[in-house]
C-alpha positions as CSV (number, residue, x, y, z in Angstrom):
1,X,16.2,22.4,-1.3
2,X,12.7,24.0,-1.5
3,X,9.9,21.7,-3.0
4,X,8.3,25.3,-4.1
5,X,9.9,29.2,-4.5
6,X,8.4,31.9,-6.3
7,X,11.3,34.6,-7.0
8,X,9.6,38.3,-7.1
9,X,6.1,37.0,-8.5
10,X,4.0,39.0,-9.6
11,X,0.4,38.8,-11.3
12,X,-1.6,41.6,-12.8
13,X,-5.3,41.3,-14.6
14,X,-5.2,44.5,-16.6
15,X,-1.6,46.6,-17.4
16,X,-0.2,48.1,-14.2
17,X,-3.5,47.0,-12.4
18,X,-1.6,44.4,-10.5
19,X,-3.0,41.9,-7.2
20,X,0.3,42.0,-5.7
21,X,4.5,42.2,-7.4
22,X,8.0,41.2,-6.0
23,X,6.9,38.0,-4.1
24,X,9.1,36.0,-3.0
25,X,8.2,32.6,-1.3
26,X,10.0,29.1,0.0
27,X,8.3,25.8,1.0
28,X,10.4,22.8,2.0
29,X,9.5,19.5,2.5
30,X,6.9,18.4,4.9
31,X,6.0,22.5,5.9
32,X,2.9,23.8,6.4
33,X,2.0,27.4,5.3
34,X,-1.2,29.7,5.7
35,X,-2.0,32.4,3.6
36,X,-4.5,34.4,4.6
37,X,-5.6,38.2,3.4
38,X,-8.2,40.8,2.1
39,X,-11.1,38.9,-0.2
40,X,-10.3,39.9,-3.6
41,X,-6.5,40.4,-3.0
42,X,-5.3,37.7,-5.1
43,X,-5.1,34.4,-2.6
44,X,-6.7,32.0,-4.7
45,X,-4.7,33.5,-8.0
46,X,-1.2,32.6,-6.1
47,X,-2.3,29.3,-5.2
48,X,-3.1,28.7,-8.8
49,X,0.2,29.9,-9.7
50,X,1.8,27.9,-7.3
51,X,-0.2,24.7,-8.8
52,X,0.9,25.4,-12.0
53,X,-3.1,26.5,-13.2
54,X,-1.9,30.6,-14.2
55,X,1.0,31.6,-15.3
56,X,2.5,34.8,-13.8
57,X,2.8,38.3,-14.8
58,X,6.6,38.5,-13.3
59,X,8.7,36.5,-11.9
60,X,9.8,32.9,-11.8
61,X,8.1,30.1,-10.1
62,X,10.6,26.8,-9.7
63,X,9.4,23.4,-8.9
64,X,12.3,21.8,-6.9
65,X,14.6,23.9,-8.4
66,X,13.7,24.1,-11.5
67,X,11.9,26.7,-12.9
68,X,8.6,26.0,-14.5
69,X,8.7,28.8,-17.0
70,X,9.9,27.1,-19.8
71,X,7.7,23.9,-19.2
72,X,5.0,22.3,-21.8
73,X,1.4,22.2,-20.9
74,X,2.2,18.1,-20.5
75,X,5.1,19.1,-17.8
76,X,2.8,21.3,-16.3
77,X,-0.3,18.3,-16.4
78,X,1.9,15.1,-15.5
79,X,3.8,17.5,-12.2
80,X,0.5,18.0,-11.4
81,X,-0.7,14.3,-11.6
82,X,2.0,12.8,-9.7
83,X,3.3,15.5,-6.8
84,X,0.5,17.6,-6.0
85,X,-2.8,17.2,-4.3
86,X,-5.8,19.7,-4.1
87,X,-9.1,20.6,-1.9
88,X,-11.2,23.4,-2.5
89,X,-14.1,24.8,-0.9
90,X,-16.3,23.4,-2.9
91,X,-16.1,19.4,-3.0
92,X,-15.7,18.6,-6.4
93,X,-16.4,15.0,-6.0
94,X,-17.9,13.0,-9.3
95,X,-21.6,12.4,-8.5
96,X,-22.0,9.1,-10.6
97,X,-18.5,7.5,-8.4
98,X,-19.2,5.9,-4.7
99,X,-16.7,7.8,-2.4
100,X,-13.9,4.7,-3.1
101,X,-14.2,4.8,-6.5
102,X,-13.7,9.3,-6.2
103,X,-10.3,8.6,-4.2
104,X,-9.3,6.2,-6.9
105,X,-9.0,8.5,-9.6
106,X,-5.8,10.4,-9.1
107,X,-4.2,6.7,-9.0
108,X,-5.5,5.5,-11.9
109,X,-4.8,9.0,-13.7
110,X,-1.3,8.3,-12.6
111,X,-1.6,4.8,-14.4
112,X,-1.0,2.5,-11.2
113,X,-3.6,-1.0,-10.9
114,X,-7.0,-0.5,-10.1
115,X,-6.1,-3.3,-7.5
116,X,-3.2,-1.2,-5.7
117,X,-5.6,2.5,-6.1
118,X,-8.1,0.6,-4.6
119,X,-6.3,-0.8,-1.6
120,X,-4.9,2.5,-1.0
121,X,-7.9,4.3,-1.3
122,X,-9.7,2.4,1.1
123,X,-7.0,2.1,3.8
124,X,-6.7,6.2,3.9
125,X,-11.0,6.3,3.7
126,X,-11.0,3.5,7.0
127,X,-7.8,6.3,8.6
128,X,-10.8,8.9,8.2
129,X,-14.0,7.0,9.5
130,X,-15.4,6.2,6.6
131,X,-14.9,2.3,6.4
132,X,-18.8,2.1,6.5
133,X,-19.2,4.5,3.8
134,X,-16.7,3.5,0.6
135,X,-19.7,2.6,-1.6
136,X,-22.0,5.6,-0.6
137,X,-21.7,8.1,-3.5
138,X,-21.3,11.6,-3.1
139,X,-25.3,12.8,-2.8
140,X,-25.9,10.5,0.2
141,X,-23.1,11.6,2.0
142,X,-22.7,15.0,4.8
143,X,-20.8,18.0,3.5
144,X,-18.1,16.7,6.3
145,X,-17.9,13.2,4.8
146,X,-17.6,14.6,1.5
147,X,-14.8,16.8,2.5
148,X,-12.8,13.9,4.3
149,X,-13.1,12.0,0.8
150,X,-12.0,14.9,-0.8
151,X,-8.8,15.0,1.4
152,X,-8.6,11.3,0.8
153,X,-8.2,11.9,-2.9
154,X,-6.0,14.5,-2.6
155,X,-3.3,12.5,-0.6
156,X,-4.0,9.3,-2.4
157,X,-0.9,9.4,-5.1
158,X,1.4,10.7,-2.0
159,X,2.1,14.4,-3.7
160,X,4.6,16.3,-2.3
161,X,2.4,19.3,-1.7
162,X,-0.8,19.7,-1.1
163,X,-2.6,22.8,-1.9
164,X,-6.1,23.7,-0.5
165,X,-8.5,26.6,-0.8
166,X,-10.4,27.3,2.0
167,X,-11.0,23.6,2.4
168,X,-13.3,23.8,5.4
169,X,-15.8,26.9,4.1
170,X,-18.8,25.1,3.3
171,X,-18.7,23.2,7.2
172,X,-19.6,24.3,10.5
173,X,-17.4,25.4,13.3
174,X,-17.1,21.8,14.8
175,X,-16.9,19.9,11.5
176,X,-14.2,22.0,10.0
177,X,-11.8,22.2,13.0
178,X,-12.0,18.3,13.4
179,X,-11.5,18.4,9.1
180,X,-8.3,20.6,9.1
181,X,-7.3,18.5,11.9
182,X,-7.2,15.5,10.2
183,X,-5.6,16.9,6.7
184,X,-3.1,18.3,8.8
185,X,-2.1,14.7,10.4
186,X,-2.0,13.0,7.3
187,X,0.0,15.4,5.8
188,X,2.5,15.4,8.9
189,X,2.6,11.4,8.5
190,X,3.9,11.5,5.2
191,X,6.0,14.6,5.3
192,X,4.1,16.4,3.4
193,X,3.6,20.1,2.6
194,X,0.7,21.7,3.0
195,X,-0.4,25.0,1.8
196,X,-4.0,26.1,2.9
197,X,-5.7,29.7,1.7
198,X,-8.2,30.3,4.5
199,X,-10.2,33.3,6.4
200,X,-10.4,31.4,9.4
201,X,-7.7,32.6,12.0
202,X,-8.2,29.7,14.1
203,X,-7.4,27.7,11.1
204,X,-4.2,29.7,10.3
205,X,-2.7,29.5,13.8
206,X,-2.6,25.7,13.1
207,X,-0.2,25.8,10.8
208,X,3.5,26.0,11.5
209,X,2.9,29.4,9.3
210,X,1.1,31.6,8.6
211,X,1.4,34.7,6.0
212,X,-0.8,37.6,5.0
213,X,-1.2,38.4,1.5
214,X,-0.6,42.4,0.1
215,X,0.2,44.0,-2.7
216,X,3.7,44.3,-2.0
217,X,4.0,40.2,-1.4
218,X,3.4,37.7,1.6
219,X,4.5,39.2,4.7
């Protein structure tokens, strides 16, 4: 069974003004997916969709098997919480936290010990070279050191997916290959899926595959 499928999606801003109708769209366990396309043509809008964050126009999105249409907004918040991780572009890591203490959160959102987040935590920061940086917080740190805490967090609770938007913009050529690189082991490790909007061609040939994004669906 698919972890994800959308069934003819569709999402439109204005009436008959729509980003793209009729997608259809399967993810199984432990796959990893690029979507790349046009800026403006609706990429990060789908991977919201996917996540749960919009709700769309048409169509059906189903969360192993079961479709999310009909779910409260606690559903929606608690799936979230517990089997699904997220990077963006932009780091999003809280200032006032030292990098541990950031990866900690989804943990102790999920309502496990600070004792067990915190082991956990810090064995997946030591996996990404950062052993010598868990009490650094977030302004003393390099954009790529900020992003591997960011993956960090966002494979900390073990989700089943993993969605990330552009996750490697805001890093150089080097820093982002060796970024995607590791995101892409960790995810392999523990089976699982991975579902990276990107730009970067170089980053989309690493996945297993890779989709463009059009008005008439993912192709």
């Amino acid at each position: 069974m698919a972890v994800l499928s959308l069934l003819s999606v569709g999402h439109a801003y204005l009436p008959e003004e729509w980003l793209f109708q009729g997608l259809d769209f399967e993810l199984v366990q432990g796959e990893h997916v690029a979507i790349q396309g046009t800026s403006g043509c609706g990429k990060s809008t789908l991977l919201n969709i996917m996540a749960g964050l919009e709700v769309p126009t048409s169509g059906e999105v189903c969360w192993s098997g079961q479709p999310t249409s009909a779910w409260t907004a606690e559903q929606r918040r608690s799936c979230r919480q517990s089997e699904m991780g997220f990077v963006f572009q932009a780091f999003h890591l809280l200032p006032h936290l030292s990098a541990l203490q950031n990866v900690m959160v989804p943990c102790l959102l999920g309502g496990h010990s600070g004792q067990a987040c915190a082991r956990v935590a810090q064995a997946l920061l030591c996996d990404l070279g950062l052993q010598k940086r868990l009490d650094a917080k977030p302004a003393s740190l390099s954009g790529g050191e900020q992003q591997r805490v960011a993956l960090a967090r966002a494979l900390v609770h073990h989700p089943k997916v993993v969605f990330a938007d552009e996750p490697t913009g805001n890093l150089d050529t080097t820093t982002a290959a060796s970024t995607l690189g590791l995101l892409i082991d960790l995810c392999e490790a523990r089976q699982t899926s991975l579902v990276v909007v990107t730009h970067s061609d170089e980053a989309a040939r690493s996945m297993g595959r890779s989709l463009r994004l059009t008005q008439k669906g993912l192709v």
